[in-house]
N, C-alpha and C positions, 0 to 999 in steps of 0.2 A: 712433833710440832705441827702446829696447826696451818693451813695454809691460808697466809694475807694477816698472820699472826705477828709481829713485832718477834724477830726468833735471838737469842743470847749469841751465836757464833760470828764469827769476824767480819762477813757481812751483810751484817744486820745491818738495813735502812738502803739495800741495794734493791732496785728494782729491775727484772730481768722481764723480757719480752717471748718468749717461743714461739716461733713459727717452724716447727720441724716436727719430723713423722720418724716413726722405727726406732733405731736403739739409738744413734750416734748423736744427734741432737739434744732429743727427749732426757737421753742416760747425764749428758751434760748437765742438764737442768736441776735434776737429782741432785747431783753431787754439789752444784750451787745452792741448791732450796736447803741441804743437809747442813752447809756451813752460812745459813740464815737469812739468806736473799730470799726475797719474794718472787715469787717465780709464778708469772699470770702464762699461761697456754692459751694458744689462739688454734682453736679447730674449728673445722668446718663440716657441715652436718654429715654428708655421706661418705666420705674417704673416714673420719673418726670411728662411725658409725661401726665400722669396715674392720678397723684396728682395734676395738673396743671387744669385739666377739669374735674375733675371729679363731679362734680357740671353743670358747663354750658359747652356747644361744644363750645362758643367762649368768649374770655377773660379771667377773673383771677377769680377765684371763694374767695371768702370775704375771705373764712376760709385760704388759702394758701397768701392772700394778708397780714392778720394780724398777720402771722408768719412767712413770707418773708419778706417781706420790707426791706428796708435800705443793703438791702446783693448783692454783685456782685456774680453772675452765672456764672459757671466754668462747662461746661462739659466733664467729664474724664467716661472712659471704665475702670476700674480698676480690669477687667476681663483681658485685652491684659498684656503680658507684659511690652511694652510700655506704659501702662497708668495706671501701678503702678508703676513705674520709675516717671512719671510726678508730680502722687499726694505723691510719696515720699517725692521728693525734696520741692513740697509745702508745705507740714507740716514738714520738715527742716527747714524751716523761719519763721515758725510763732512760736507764742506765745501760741497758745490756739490751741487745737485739741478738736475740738466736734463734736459727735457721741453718737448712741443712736441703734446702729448694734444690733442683736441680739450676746450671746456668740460665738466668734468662729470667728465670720464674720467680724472684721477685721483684726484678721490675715492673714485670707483668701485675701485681698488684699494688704498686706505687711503692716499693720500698729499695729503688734501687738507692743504690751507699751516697749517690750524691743529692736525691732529694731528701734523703733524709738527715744525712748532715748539713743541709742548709736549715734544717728546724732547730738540729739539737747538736750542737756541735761536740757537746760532750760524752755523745753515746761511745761506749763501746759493739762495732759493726761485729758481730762473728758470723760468719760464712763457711758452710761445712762445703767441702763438696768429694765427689769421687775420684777425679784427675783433675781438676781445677778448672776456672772459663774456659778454652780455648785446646785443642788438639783433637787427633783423631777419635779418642776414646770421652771427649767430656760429654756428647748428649745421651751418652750410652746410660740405660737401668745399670745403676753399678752396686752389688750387691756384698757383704766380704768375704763369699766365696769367690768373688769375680776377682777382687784384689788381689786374695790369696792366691790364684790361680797366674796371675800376672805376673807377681813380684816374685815369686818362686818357692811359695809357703810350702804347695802341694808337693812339687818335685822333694823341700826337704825332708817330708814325710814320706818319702820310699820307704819300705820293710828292706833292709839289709840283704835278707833271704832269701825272701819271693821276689825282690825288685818291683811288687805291688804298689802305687802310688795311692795317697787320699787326701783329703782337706783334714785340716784339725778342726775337729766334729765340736767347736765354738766358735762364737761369733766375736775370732779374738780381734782382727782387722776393727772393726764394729766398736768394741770393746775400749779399745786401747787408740783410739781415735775421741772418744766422748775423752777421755782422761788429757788426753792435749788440748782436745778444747778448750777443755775445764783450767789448766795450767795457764795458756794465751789469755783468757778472760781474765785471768788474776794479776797477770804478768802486764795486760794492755789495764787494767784498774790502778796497779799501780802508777804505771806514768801517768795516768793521768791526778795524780795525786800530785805531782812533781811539775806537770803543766797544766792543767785543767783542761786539755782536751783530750777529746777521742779519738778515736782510730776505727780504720779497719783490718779487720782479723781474718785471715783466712788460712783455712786448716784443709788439709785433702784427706781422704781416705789412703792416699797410695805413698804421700810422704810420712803421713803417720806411722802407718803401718811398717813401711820401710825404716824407719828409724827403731821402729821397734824390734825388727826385725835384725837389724844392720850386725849388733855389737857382737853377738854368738853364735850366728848361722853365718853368716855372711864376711865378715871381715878377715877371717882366716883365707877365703878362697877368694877376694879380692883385694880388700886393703892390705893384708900380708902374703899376697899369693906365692911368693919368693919362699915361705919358710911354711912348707903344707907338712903334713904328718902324714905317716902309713896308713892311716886310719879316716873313718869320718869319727869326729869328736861324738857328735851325736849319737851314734853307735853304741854309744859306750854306757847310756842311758839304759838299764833293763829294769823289769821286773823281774821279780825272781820269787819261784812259789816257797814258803816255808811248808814243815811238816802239816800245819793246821790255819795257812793263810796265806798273806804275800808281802813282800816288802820290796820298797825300790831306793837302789842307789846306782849311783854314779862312781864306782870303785878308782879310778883312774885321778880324782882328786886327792888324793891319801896315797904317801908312800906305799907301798905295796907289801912292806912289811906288817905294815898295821892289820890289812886286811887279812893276812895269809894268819897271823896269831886269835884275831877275833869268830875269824871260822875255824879256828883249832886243826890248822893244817902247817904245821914249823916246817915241815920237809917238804912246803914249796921255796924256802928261804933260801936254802940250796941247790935249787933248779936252776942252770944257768938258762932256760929261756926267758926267767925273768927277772932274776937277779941283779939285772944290770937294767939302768933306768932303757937307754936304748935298744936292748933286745924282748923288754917289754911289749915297749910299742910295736915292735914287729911282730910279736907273740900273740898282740891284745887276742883274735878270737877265741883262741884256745885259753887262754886266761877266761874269759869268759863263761867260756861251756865248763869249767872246773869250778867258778863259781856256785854256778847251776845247782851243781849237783850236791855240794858243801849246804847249800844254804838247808836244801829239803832235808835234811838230817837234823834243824832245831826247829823249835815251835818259833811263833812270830814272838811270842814275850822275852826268848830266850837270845836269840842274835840281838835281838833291841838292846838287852841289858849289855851281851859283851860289843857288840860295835860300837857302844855310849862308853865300856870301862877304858874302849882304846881309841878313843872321840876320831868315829869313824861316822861320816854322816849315813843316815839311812831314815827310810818312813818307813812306817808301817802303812799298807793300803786300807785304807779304810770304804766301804759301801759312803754312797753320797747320806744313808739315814746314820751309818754309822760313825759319821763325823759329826752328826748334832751331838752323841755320845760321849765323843773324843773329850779326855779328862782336861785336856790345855785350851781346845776350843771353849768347854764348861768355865774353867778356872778363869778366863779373857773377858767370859761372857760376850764373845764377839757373836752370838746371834741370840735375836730378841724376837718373843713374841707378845701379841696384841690380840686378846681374847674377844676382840671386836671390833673393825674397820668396815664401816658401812660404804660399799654395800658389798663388799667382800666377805664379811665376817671373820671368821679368825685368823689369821696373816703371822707369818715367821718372816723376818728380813735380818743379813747383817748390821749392823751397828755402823756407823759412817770411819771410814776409813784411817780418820788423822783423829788426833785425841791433843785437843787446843787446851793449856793449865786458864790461860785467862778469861777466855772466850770461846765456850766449850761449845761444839757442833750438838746436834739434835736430831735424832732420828726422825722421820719425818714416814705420817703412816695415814695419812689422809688421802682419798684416793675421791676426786669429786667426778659426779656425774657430768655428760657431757653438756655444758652450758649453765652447768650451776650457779655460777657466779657470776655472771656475764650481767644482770641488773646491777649488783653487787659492786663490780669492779669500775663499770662504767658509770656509774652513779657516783663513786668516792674520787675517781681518778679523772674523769673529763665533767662532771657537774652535769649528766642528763637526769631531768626531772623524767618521771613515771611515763608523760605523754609524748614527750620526743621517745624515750626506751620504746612505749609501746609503737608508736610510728612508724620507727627502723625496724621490729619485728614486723609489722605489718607487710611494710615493700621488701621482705627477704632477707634482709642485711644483717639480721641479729636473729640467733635463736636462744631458748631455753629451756628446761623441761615443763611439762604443766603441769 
């Protein structure tokens, strides 16, 4: 889909605003531009500049391509005062204001939630932030290693073994913060379906995160800390090398009988270390390291085939190229490529997440220069004729490419 294109998905005829930088914002906007909203970016010349290369000196670097896409480019100075007069009146018409500013910092350019709900009462406000207005940690650079490191991601990423600690090497905090956004926007669109007005939305890095976080790692050792296990659950997570590759499961969801006949081992059935569901868990290590050793005795084709005959979950690990391969990825068609996305040139992306029967989403594979639409936008959406556009270029306020 084109961007400022009229798009077929559920909302079509939404218009969103961005004012937000890095994945958490930006990744939001994606995901609204994919299901058909218009989604106008408001950047400003040297921070974009900044973001725009900061990977290669020429072209789009993937990471700003996969959270760009599908958005027309507006450049406003919303340091002048003319060009917070411009991006006023722009989020005067839309529908969706999104931002991801630190505290403070949109006010700081006229968009605090009550000047701009006295223009437009219908907006939907979203407001990303790291710990929200107010405590010790809000004016802090908060990044989702930071979160992670907070809320206890790191620690549950110990090695069992080495007692090692690390971050999960994605930017899941990040990640799964744009996806709540993204929910709240649809969630505050609808009420206002039901009332006609808007609201404000606000979303943290650290409650996100924690909710995401909450239901698998977390609520064992505190919402049911009364009933813990001998074990960390997570533990129980391995890889495990085949003769000619690797596979991972989680063996501990599957009666333990399934498992011990799919690795062609019956005479663990009579082991009482495991025999019994509770001397299991006590067992779990050593159940484990027997695993190990079972698995490297078949090819990866071949435990697939028997852990599927005694519907024992398992994957096969696949290389990140070896997954564009993967026969069900292929069969899904869940990634698409575009033999041509200026100025990227040829681009690979998944396919948008939800699959709408009546109102089908739209990959979105346009990636605009920085200020490419900025005549464009502001000419169709506030009525500036050529000589006021050029004017505001002139005193700073607006830029474009030449």
């Amino acid at each position: 889909m084109s961007a400022g294109r009229p798009g077929t998905g559920p909302l079509a005829g939404i218009v969103v605003v961005e004012v937000a930088d890095i994945i958490t914002g930006p990744l939001c906007g994606v995901l609204l531009a994919e299901m058909g909203a218009e989604v106008i970016k408001v950047e400003t010349y040297g921070s974009s500049v900044y973001r725009r290369h900061v990977v290669y000196r020429d072209g789009i670097p993937p990471l700003f391509y996969n959270t760009n896409r599908g958005k027309q480019s507006v450049c406003i100075d919303a340091k002048t005062p003319e060009g917070r007069a411009v991006l006023g009146d722009l989020v005067a018409g839309a529908d969706v204001l999104l931002t991801n500013l630190r505290p403070g910092k949109p006010d700081a350019i006229g968009l605090s939630y009550e000047a701009v709900r006295a223009r437009n009462p219908r907006l939907v406000y979203t407001h990303i932030t790291g710990f929200g207005d107010d405590g010790p940690y809000a004016q802090l650079p908060t990044w989702d290693f930071v979160i992670q490191g907070v809320l206890g991601m790191v620690d549950y990423q110990t090695d069992p073994v080495s007692g090692a600690m690390d971050v999960n090497r994605q930017v899941i905090v990040d990640k799964s913060t744009a996806y709540t956004a993204c929910q709240a926007v649809l969630g505050a669109l609808f009420a206002r379906e039901r009332t006609g007005e808007g609201q404000l939305v606000q979303v943290t890095m650290a409650e996100a995160g924690l909710a995401f976080f909450w239901c698998d790692a977390l609520s064992a050792k505190h919402a049911l800390a009364e009933r813990t296990l001998p074990f960390d659950v997570k533990d129980a997570y391995r890889v495990y090398a085949t003769a000619d590759g690797h596979v991972v499961t989680m063996p501990t969801v599957t009666p333990f009988e399934r498992v011990a006949l799919a690795l062609d081992r019956p005479e663990w059935l009579i082991d009482e270390r495991f025999n019994d569901p509770a001397r299991f868990l006590v067992n779990m290590p050593e159940a484990l390291a027997m695993y190990a050793t079972a698995f490297a005795a078949f090819t990866t084709d071949e435990v697939m085939a028997r852990f599927a005959e005694h519907d024992v979950p398992l994957g096969r690990v696949n290389t990140r190229d070896q997954m564009l391969r993967d026969p069900q990825i292929l069969h899904m068609g869940a990634v698409i490529e575009r033999d041509h996305v200026a100025p990227v040139g040829p681009a690979r992306q998944p396919v948008p997440p939800w699959r709408f029967a009546a109102t089908p989403a739209e990959p979105t594979d346009r990636i605009a220069l920085l200020g490419q639409d900025t005549r464009e936008v502001l000419a169709a959406r506030l009525g500036l004729d050529d000589a006021e556009l050029d004017r505001l270029h002139a005193a700073g306020a607006l830029d474009w490419p030449d």
